[in-house]
SEZA-539994 format. One record per residue: residue number from 1; x, y, z of N, C-alpha, C, O in turn. Coordinates in pm, 1 decimal. Layout:
BEGIN
{volo NUM, {X, Y, Z}, {X, Y, Z}, {X, Y, Z}, {X, Y, Z}}
...
***
This chain:
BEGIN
{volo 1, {15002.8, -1161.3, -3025.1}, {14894.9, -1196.8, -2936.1}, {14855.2, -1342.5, -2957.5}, {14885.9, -1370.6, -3073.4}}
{volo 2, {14813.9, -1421.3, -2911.5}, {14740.4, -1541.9, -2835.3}, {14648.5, -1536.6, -2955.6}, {14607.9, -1424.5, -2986.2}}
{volo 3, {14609.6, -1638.3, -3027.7}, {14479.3, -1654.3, -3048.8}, {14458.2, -1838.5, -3062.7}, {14393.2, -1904.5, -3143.8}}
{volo 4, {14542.2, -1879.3, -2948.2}, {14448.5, -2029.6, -2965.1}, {14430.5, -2025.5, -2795.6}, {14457.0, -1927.2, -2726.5}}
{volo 5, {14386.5, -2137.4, -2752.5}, {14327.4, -2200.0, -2626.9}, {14464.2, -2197.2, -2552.1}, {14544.5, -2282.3, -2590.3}}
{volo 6, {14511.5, -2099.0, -2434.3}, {14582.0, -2160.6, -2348.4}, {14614.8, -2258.3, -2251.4}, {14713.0, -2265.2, -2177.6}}
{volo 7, {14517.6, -2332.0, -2263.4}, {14492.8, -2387.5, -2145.5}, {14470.6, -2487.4, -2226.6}, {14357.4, -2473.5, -2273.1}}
{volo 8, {14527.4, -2591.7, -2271.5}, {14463.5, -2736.5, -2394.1}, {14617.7, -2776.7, -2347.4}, {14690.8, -2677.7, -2348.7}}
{volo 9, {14663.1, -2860.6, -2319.2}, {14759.5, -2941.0, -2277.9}, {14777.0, -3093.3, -2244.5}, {14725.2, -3126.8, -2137.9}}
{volo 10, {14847.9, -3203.3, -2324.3}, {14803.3, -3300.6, -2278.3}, {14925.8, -3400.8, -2160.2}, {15044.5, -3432.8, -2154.9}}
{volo 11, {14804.8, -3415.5, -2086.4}, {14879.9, -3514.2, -1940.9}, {14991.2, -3622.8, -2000.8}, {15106.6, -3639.3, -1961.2}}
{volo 12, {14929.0, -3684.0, -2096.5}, {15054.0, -3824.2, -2101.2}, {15160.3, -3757.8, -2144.3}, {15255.8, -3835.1, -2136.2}}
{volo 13, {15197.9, -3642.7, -2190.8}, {15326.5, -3602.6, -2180.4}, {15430.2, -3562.8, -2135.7}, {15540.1, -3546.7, -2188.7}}
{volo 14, {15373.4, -3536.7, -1975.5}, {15428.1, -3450.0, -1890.8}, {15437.1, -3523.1, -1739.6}, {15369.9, -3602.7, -1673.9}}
{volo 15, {15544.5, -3457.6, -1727.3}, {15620.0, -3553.2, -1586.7}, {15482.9, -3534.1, -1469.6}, {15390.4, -3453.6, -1458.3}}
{volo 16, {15521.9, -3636.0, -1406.3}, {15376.4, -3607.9, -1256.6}, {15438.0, -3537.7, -1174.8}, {15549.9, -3569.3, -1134.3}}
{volo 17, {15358.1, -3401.3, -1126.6}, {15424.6, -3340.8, -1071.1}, {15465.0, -3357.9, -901.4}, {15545.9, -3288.8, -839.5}}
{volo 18, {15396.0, -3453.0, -857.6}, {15387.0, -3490.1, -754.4}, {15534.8, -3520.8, -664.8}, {15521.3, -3544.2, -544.7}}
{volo 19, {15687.2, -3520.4, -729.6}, {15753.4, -3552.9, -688.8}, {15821.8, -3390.6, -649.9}, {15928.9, -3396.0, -589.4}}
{volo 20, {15779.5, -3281.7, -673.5}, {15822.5, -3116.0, -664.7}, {15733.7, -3066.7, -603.6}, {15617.5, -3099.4, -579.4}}
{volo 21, {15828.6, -2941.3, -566.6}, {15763.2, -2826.5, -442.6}, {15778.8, -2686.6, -569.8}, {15873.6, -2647.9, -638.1}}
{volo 22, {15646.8, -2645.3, -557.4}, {15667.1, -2577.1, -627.7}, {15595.9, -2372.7, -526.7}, {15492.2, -2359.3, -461.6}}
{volo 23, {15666.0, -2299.3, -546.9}, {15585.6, -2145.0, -482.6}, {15534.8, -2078.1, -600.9}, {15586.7, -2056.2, -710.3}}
{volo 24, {15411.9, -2048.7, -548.7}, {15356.9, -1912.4, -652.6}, {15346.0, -1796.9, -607.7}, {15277.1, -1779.7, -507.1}}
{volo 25, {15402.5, -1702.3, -662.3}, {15373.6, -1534.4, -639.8}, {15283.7, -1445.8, -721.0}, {15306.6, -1405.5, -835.1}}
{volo 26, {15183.7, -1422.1, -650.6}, {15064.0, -1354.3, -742.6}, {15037.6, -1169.4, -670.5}, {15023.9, -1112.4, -562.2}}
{volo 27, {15042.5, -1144.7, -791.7}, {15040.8, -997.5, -782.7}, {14896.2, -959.6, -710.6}, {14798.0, -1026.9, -742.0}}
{volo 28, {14884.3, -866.2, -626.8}, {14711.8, -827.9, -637.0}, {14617.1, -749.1, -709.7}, {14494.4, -750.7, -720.0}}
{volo 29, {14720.2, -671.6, -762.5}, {14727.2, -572.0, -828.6}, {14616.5, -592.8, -996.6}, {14685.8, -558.7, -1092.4}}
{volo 30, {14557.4, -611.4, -1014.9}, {14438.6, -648.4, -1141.0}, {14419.8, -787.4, -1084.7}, {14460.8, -888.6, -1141.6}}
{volo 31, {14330.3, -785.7, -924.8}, {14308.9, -897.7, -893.1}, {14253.6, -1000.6, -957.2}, {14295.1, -1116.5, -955.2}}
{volo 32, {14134.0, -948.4, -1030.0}, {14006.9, -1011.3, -1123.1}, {14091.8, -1125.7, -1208.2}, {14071.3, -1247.1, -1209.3}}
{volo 33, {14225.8, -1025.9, -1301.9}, {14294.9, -1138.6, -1370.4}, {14386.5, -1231.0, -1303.2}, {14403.1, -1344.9, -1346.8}}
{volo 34, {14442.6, -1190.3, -1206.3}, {14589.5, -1274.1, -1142.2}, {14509.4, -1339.3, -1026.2}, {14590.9, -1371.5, -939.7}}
{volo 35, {14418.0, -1362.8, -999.4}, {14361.1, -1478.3, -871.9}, {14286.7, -1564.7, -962.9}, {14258.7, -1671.0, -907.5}}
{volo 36, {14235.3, -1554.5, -1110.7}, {14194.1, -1666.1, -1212.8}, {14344.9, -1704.2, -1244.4}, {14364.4, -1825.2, -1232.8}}
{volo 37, {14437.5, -1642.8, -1275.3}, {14557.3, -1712.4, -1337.5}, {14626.8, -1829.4, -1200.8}, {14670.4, -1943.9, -1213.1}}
{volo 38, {14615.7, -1759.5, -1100.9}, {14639.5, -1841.2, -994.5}, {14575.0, -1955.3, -990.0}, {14638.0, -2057.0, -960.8}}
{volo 39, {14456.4, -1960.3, -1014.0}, {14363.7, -2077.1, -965.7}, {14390.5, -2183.5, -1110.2}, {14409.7, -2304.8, -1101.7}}
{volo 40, {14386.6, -2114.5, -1223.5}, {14468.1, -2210.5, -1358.7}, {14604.4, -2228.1, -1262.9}, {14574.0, -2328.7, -1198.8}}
{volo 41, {14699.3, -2199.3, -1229.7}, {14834.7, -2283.9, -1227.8}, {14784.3, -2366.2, -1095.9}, {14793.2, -2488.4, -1107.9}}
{volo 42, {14741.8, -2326.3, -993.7}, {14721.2, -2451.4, -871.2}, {14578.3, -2619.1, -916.3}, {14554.4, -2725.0, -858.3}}
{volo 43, {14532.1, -2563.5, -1023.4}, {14470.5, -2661.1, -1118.3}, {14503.6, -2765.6, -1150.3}, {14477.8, -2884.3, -1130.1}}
{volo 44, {14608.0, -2662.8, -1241.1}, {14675.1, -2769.0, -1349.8}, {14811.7, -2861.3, -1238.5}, {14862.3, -2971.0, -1262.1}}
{volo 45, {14830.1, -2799.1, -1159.3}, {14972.5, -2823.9, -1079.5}, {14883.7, -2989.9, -1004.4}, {14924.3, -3106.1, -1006.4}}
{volo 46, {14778.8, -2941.9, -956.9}, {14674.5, -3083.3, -915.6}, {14643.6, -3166.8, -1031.5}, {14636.7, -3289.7, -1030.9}}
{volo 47, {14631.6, -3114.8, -1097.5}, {14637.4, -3232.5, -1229.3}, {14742.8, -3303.3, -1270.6}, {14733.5, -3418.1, -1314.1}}
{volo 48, {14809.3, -3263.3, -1263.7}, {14930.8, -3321.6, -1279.9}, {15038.3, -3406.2, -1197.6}, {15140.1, -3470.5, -1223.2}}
{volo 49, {14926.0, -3356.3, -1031.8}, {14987.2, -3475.5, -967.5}, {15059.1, -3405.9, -816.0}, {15108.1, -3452.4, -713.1}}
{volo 50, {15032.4, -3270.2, -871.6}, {15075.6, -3207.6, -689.2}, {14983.1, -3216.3, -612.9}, {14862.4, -3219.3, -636.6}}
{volo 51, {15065.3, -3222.7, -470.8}, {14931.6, -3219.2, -322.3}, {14974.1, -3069.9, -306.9}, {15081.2, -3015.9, -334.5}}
{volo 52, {14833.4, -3007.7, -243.3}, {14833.1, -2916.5, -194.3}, {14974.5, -2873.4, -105.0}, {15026.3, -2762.3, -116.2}}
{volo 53, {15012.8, -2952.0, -39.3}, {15124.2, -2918.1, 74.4}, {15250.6, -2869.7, -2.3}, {15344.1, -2799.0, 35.6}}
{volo 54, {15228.4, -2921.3, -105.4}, {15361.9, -2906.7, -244.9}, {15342.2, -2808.8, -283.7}, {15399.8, -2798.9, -392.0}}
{volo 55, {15261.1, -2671.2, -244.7}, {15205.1, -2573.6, -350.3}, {15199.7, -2476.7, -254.4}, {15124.6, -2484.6, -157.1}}
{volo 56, {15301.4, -2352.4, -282.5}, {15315.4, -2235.2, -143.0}, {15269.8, -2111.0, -206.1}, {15334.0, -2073.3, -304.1}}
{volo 57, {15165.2, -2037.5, -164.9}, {15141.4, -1923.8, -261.7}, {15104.8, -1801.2, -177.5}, {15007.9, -1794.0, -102.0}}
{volo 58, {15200.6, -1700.8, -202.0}, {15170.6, -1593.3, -138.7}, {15188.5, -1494.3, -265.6}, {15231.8, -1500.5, -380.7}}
{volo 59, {15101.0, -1351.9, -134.4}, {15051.2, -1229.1, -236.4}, {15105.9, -1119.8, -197.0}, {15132.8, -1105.3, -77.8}}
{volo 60, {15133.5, -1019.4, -292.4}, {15209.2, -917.3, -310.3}, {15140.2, -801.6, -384.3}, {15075.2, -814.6, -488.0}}
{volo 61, {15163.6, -681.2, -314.9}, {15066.5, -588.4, -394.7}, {15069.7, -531.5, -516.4}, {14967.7, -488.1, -570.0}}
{volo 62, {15192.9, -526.4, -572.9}, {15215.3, -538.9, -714.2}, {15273.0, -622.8, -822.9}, {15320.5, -728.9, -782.2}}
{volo 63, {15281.7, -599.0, -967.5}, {15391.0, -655.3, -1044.4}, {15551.6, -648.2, -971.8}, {15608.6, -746.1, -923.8}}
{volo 64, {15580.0, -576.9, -974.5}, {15723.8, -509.6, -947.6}, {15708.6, -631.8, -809.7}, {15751.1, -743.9, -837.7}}
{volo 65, {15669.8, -618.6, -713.8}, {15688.4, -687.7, -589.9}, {15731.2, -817.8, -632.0}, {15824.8, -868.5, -570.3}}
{volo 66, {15662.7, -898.9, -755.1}, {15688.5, -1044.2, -779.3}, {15809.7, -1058.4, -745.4}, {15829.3, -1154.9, -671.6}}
{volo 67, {15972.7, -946.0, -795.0}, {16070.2, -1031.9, -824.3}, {16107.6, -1027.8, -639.8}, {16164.9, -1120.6, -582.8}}
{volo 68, {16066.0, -915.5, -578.5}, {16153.0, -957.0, -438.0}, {16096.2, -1057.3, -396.1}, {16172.0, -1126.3, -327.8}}
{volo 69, {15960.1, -1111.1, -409.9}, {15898.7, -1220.2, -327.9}, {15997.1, -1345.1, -389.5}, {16065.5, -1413.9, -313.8}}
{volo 70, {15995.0, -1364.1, -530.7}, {16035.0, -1456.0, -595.3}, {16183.7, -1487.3, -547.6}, {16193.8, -1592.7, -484.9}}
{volo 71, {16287.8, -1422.7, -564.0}, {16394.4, -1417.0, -480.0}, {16419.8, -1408.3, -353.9}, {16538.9, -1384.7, -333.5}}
{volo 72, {16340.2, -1420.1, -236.9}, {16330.0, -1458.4, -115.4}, {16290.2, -1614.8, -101.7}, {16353.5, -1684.9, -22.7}}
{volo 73, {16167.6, -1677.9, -192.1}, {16139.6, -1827.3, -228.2}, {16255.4, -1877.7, -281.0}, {16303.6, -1964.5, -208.3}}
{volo 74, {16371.3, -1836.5, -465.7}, {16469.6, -1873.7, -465.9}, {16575.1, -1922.2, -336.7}, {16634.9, -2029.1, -324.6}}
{volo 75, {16574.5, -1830.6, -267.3}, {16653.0, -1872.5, -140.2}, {16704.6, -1914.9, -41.4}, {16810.9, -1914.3, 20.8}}
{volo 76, {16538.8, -1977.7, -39.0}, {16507.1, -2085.9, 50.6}, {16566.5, -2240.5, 1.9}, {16590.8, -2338.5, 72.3}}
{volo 77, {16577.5, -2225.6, -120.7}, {16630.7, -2327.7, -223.3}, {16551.6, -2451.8, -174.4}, {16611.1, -2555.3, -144.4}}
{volo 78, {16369.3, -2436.2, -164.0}, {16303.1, -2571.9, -147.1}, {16280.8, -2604.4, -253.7}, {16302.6, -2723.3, -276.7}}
{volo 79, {16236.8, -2532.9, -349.7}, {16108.9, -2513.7, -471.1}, {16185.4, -2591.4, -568.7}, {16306.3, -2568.5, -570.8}}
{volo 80, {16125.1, -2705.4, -674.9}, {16168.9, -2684.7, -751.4}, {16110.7, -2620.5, -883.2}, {16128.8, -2668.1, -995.3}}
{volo 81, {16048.7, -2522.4, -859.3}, {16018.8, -2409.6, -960.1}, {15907.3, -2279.9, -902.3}, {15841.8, -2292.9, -798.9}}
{volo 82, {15903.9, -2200.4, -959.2}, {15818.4, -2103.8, -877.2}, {15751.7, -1975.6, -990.8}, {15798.3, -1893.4, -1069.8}}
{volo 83, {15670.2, -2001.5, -961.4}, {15570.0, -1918.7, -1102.5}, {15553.3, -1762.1, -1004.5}, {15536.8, -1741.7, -884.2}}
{volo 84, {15569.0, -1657.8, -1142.1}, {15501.3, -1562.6, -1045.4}, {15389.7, -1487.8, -1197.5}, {15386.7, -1495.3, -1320.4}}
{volo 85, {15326.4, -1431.2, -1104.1}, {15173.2, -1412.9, -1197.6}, {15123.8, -1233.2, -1126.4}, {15093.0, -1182.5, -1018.5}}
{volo 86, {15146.1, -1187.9, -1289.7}, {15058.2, -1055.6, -1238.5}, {15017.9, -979.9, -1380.8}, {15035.5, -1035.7, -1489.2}}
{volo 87, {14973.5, -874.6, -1370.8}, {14890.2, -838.2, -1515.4}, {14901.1, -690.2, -1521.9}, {14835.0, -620.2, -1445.1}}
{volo 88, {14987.4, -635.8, -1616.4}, {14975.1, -507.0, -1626.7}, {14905.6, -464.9, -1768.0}, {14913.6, -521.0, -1877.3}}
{volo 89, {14848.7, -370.7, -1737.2}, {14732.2, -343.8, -1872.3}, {14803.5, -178.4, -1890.4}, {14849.5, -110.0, -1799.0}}
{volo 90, {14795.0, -141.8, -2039.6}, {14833.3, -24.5, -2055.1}, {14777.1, 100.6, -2066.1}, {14693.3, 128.1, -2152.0}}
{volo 91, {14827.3, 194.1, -1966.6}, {14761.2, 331.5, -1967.0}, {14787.9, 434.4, -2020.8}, {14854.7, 413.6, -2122.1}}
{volo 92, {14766.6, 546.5, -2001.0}, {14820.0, 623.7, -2088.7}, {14982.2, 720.9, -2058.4}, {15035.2, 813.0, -2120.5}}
{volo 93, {15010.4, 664.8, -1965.8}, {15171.1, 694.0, -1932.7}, {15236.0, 621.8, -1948.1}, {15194.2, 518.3, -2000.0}}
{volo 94, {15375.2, 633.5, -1912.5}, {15563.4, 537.5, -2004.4}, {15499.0, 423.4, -1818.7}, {15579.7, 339.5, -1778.7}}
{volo 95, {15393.8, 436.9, -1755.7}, {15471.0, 390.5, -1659.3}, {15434.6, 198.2, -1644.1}, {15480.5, 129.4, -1552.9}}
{volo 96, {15343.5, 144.3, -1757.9}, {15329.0, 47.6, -1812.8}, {15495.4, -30.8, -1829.4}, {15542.6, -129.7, -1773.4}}
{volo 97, {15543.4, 48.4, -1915.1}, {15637.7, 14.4, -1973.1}, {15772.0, -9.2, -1858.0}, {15838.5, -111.9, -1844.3}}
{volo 98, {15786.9, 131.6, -1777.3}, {15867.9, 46.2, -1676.1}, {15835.2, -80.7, -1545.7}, {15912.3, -148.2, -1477.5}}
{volo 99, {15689.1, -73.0, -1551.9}, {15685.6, -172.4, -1445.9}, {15722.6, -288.0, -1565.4}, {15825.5, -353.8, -1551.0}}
{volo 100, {15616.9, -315.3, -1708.8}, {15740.6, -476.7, -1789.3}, {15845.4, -487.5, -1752.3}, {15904.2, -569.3, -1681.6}}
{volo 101, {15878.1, -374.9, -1817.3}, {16066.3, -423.7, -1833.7}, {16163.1, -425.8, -1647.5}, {16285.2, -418.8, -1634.0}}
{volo 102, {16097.1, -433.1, -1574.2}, {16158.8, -403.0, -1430.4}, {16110.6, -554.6, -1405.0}, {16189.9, -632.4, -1352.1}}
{volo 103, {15985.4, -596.2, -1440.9}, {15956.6, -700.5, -1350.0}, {16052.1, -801.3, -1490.9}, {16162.0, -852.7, -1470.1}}
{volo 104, {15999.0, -806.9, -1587.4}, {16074.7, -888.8, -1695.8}, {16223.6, -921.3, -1652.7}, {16256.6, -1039.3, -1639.8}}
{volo 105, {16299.7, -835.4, -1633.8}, {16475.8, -820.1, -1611.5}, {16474.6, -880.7, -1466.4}, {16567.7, -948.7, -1423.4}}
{volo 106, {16381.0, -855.6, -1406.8}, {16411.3, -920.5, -1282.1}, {16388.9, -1082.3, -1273.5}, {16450.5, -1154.0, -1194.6}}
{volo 107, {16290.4, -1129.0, -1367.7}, {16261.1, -1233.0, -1412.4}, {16375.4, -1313.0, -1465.3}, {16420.6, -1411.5, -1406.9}}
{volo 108, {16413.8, -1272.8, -1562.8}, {16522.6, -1294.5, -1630.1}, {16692.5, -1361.6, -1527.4}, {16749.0, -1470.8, -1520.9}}
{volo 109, {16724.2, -1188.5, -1449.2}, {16799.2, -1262.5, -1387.0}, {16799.1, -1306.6, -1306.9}, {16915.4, -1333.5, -1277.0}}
{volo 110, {16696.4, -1356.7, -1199.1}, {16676.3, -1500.4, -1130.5}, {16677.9, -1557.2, -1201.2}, {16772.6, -1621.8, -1156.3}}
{volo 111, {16644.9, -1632.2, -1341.9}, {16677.3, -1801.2, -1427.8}, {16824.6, -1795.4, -1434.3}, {16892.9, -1897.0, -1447.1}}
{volo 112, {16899.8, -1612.1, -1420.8}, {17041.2, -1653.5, -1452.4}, {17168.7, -1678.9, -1399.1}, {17280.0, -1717.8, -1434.4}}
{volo 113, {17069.7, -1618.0, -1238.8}, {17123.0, -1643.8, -1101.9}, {17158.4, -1739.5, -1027.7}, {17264.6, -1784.1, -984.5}}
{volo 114, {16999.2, -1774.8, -1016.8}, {16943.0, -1858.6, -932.9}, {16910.0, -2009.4, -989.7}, {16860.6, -2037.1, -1099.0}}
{volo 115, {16959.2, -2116.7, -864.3}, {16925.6, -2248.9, -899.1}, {16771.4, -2278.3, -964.2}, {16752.1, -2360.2, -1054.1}}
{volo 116, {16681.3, -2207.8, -910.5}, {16527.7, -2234.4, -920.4}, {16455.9, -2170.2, -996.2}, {16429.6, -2050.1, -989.7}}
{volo 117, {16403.1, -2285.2, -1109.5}, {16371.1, -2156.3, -1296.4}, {16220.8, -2099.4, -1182.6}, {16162.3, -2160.9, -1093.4}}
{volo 118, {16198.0, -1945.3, -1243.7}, {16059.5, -1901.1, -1234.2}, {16025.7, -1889.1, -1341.2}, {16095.3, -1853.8, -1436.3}}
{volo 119, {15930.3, -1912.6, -1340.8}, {15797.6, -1896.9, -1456.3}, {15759.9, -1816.4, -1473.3}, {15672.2, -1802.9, -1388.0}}
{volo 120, {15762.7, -1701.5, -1559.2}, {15704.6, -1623.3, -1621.5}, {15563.4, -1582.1, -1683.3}, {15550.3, -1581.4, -1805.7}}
{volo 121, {15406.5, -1530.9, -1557.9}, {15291.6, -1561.7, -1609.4}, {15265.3, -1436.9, -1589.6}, {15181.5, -1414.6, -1502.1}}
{volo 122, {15309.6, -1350.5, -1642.2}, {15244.9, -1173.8, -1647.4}, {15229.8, -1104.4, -1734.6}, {15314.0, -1034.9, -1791.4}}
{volo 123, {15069.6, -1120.4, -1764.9}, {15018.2, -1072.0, -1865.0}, {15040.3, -908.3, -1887.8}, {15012.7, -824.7, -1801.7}}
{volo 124, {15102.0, -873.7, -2036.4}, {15112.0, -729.9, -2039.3}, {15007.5, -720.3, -2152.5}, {15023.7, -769.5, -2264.2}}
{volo 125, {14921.3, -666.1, -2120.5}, {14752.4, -623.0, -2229.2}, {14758.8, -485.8, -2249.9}, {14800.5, -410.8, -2161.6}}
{volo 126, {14715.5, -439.6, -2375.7}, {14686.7, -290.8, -2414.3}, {14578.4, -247.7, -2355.1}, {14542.0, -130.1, -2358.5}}
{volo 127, {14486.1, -390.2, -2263.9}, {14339.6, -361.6, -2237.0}, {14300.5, -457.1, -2134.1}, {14367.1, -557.2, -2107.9}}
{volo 128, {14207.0, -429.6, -2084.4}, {14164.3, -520.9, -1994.7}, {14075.3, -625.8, -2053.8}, {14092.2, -737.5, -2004.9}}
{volo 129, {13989.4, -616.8, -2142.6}, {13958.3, -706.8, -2232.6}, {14093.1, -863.1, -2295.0}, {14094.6, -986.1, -2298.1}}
{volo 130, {14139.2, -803.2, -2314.0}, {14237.6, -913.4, -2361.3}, {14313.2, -1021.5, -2232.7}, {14328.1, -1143.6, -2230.2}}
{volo 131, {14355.5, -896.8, -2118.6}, {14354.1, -1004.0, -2003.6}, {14242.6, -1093.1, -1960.0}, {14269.1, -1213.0, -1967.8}}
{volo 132, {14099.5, -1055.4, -1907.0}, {14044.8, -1119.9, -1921.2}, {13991.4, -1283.0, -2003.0}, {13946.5, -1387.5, -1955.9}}
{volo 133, {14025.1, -1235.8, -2151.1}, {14046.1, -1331.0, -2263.1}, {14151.8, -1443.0, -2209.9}, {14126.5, -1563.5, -2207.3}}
{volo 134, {14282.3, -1380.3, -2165.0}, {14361.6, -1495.7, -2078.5}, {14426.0, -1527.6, -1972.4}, {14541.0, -1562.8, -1946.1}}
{volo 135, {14298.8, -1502.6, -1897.7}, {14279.2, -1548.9, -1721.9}, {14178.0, -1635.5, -1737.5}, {14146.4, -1668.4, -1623.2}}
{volo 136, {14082.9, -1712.4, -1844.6}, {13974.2, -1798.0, -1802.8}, {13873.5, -1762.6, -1896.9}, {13760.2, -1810.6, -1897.7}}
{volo 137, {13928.5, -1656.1, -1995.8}, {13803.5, -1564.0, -2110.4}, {13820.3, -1683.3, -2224.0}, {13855.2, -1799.0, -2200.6}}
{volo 138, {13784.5, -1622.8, -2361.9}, {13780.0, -1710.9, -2442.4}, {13912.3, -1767.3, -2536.3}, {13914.9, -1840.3, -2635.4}}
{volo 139, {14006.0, -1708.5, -2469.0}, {14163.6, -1756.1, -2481.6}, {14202.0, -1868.0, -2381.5}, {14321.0, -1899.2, -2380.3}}
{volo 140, {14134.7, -1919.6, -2314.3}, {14161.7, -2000.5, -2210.4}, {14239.8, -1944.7, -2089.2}, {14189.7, -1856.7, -2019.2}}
{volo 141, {14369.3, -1998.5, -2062.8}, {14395.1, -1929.1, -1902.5}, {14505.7, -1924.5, -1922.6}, {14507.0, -1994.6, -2023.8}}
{volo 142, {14628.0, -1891.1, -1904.0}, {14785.9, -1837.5, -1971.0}, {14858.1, -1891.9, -1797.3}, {14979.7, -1899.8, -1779.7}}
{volo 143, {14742.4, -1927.1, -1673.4}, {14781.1, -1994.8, -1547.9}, {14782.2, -2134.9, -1585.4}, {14884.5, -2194.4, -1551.5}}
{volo 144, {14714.9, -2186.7, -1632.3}, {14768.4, -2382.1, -1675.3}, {14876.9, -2358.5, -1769.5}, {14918.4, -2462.9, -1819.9}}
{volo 145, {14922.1, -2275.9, -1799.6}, {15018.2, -2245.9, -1924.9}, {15147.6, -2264.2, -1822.3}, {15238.6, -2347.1, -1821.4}}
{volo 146, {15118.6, -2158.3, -1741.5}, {15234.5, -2182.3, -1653.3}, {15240.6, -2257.2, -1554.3}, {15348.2, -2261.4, -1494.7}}
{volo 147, {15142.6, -2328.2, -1512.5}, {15135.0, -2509.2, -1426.5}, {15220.5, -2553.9, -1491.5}, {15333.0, -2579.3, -1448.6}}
{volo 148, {15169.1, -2576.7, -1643.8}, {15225.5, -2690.7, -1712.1}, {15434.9, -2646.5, -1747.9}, {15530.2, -2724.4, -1750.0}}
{volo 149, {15432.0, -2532.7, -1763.8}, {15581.6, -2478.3, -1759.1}, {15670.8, -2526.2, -1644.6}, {15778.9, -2577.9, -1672.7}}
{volo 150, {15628.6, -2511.0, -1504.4}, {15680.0, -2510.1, -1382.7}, {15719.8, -2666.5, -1374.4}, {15821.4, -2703.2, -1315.4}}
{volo 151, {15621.4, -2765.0, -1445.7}, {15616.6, -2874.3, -1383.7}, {15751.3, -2928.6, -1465.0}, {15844.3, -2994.6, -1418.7}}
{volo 152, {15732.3, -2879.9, -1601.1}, {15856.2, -2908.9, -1707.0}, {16021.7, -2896.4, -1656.9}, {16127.0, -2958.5, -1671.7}}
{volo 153, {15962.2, -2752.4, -1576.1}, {16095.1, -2698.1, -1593.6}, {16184.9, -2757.3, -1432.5}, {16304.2, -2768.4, -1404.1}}
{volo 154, {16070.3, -2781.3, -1364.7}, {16081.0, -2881.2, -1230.1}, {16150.4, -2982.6, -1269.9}, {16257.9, -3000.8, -1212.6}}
{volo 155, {16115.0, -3063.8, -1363.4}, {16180.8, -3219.3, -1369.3}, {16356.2, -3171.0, -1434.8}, {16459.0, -3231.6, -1404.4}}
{volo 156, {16346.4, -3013.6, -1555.1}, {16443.6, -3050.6, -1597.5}, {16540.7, -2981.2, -1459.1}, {16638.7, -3053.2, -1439.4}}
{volo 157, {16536.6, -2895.6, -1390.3}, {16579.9, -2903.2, -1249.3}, {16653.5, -2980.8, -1217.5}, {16772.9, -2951.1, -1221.2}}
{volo 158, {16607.7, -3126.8, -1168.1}, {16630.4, -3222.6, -1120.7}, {16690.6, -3318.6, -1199.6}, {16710.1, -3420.0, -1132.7}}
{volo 159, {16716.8, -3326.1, -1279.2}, {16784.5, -3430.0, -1389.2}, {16890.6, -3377.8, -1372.8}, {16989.2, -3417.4, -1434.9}}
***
């Protein structure tokens, strides 16, 4: 688990993002956490130097949905990177466990597929407390985490 500030990152190190197109896919699904994680990556993505017009974000009603959205954006082959963001908290059935590992593997092989890295911002919590903690709680936001990833992984893209 997390226990420093996600969200502490410093600018002079990091490429301006202003020269990339980047898509976000946000789950709706534990809106409370994944529309704060959203608003950390379209933040930090402005901080760093994106215009709005550079920044495509659509919503999907679950985890699991991220990877088809995400692989329909891959395809388009504009982006150069594309975050997807959703939050599964654990209940008392296996069925936690297959939405991770379904959306994870799907994660996975788009970076191993596909020209266009996605970013990986889906919080898996034993609790809703702890997501909270990192969507904007006192863990900071795990969405500038993945601004600042996309923008990285944007430049190395392009090199």
């Amino acid at each position: 688990m997390a226990t420093t500030n996600l969200s502490i990152y410093n600018k002079e190190n990091l490429p301006n993002a202003g020269a990339y197109r980047f898509g976000i896919v946000v789950s709706d699904w534990n809106s409370e956490v994944t529309h704060n994680l959203h608003k950390g990556a379209v933040d930090t993505l402005h901080d760093l130097g994106a215009k709005n017009s550079e920044i495509d974000s659509i919503f999907v009603p679950g985890s699991v949905e991220l990877v088809y959205a995400a692989t329909k954006l891959c395809k388009k082959k504009i982006y150069d990177a594309i975050i997807v963001i959703g939050c599964v908290i654990r209940g008392e059935t296996a069925h936690f466990d297959y939405v991770c590992k379904t959306v994870t593997d799907g994660v996975t092989y788009l970076n191993t597929h596909m020209e266009t890295p996605v970013v990986f911002c889906v919080l898996t919590d034993d609790h809703v407390q702890q997501s909270l903690d990192r969507s904007g709680g006192k863990l900071g936001n795990k969405g500038v985490e993945a601004g600042v990833v996309a923008v990285r992984m944007a430049e190395l893209k392009n090199k």
